[in-house]
C-alpha positions, 0 to 999 in steps of 0.5 A: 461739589464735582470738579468741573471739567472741560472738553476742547474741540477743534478750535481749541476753546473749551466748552464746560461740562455744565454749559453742555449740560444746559444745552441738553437742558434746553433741548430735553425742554423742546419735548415737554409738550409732546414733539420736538416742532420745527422751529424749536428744532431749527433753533437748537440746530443753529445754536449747535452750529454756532457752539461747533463754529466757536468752541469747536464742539467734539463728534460725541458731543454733536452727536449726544445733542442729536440723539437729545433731540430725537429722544427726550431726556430727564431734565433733572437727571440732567440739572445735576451736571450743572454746577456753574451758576452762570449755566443754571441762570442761562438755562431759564433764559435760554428755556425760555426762548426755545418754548417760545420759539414756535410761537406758543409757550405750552404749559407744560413748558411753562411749568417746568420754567416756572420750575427752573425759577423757583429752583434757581431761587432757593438755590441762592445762599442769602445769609451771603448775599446779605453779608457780601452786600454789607461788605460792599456797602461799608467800603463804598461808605468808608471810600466816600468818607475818605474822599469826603475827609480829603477833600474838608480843610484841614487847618486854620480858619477853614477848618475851623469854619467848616466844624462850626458849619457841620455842627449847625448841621450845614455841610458845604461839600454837599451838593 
């Protein structure tokens, strides 16, 4: 995997390599369906506009989402450049957004959407996912078993209570 690089602006803040990617993204989006309208055009603007306010964006930057704009780019030659899940994810959310932004989702919009959610899909590494979800679950059962063992009697005629009690299937720490 490519390292991640980072190029700072004028208020200092970074802005990834793989969220300007999801940006030109977005924007090679806006010309699936033949021409960039108005109001998909006005929301790229003001999403830039808020990106340079926060982040600081460079001259080249603004100028490469300008460009974007008036000439339609390959969205897969694009997705290569994002290599941070968090971006991949915010590129169907924001995709999904921009088509709908004139008021209509054209289809050919819709199906590369469709696409970028089929994609995001098979990205996911569900051996790891399952195996994490273990992990989580084991310690989640091991802290309650923890608390729950603190919590019983630990000696005299409570405790000895509290075993009858558990082996008749009767647990009186249970709510």
């Amino acid at each position: 995997m490519a390292q991640e690089t980072t190029t700072y602006g004028r208020a200092g803040q970074p802005i990834s390599n793989s969220q300007f990617y999801m940006w030109r993204c977005v924007i090679a989006l806006a010309h699936a369906d033949g021409m960039v309208q108005q109001a998909e055009r006005d929301y790229i603007n003001r999403v830039i506009a808020g990106m340079d306010r926060k982040n600081g964006l460079t001259d080249e930057q603004k100028a490469t989402f300008q460009r974007d704009l008036e000439v339609p780019q390959s969205i897969s030659d694009l997705l290569t450049h994002i290599n941070e899940p968090q971006w991949r994810g915010q590129l169907i959310y924001f995709g999904g957004l921009l088509a709908r932004a004139d008021g209509t989702l054209d289809p050919r919009e819709d199906e590369i959407l469709k696409k970028l959610r089929a994609d995001q899909l098979n990205s996911l590494d569900l051996d790891r996912i399952r195996a994490d979800t273990k992990v989580a679950v084991q310690d989640e059962m091991f802290r309650h078993d923890l608390k729950m063992s603190e919590l019983r009697p630990q000696g005299g005629l409570m405790a000895i209570l509290d075993s009858l009690l558990l082996r008749l299937g009767i647990d009186i720490l249970e709510n």
